[in-house]
C-alpha positions in Angstrom: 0.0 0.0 0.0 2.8 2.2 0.7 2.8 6.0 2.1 -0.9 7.2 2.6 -0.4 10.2 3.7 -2.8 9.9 6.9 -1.9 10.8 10.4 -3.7 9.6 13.5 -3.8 11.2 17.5 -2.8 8.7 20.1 -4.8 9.2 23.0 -4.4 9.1 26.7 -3.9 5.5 26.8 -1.8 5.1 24.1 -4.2 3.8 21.8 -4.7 4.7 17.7 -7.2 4.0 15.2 -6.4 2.3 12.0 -7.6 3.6 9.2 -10.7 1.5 7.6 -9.0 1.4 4.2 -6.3 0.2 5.4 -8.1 -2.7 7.6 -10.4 -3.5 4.8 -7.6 -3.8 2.2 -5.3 -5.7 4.9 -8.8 -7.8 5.8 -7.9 -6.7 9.4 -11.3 -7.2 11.7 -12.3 -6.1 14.8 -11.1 -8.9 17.3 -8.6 -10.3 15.9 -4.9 -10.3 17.0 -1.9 -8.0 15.3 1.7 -8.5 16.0 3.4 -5.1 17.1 6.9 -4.8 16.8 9.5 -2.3 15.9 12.3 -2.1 13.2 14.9 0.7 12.6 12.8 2.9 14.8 9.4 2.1 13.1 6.4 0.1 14.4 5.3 -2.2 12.2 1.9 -4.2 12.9 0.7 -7.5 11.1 -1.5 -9.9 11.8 -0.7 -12.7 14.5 -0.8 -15.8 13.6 -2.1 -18.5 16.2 -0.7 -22.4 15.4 -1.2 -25.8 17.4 -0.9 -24.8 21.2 1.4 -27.9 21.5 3.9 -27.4 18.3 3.1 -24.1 16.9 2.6 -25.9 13.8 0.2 -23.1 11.3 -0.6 -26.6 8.8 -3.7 -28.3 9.7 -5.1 -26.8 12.5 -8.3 -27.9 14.3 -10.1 -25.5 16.5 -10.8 -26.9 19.9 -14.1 -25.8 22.1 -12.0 -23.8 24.4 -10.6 -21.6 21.2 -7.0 -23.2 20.9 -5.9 -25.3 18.0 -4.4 -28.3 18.0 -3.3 -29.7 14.8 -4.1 -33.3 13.2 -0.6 -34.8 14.4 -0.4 -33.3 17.8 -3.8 -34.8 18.1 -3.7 -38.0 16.4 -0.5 -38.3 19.2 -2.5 -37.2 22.1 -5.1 -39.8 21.3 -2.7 -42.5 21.0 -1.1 -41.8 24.9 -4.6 -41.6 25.6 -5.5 -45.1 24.5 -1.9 -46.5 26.1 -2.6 -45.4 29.6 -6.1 -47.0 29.4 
């Protein structure tokens, strides 16, 4: 997208809208997560990824009821300790 020429106010608790061109064309929505970081004295935002809670893993990801994911393998191995100790 490059420079766009729009400035935003940071309030009293430090917070900052982003622009709604810029979220739609980034497919940024309200609740989801964004990275912050900062390189050669810029912050840069992007979206945060979330992989298996057990591997990190980003490939085949299942949702679990609680919200975390778990992917197929990590799963497929849980299952199997699961049946050994029984």
């Amino acid at each position: 997208m490059g420079e766009t020429g729009i400035v935003r106010h940071i309030d009293g608790l430090g917070r900052f809208v982003i622009p709604k061109e810029i979220r739609n064309t980034l497919n940024i929505r309200a609740g989801e997560l964004l990275k912050v970081a900062v390189d050669e004295g810029k912050i840069v935002l992007s979206k945060h990824k979330v992989g298996c809670v057990i591997c990190g893993s980003l490939d085949d990801v299942i949702p679990m009821s609680s919200g975390t994911l778990i992917c197929r393998d990590c799963l497929k191995e849980a299952v199997e300790k699961l049946k050994i100790k029984e």
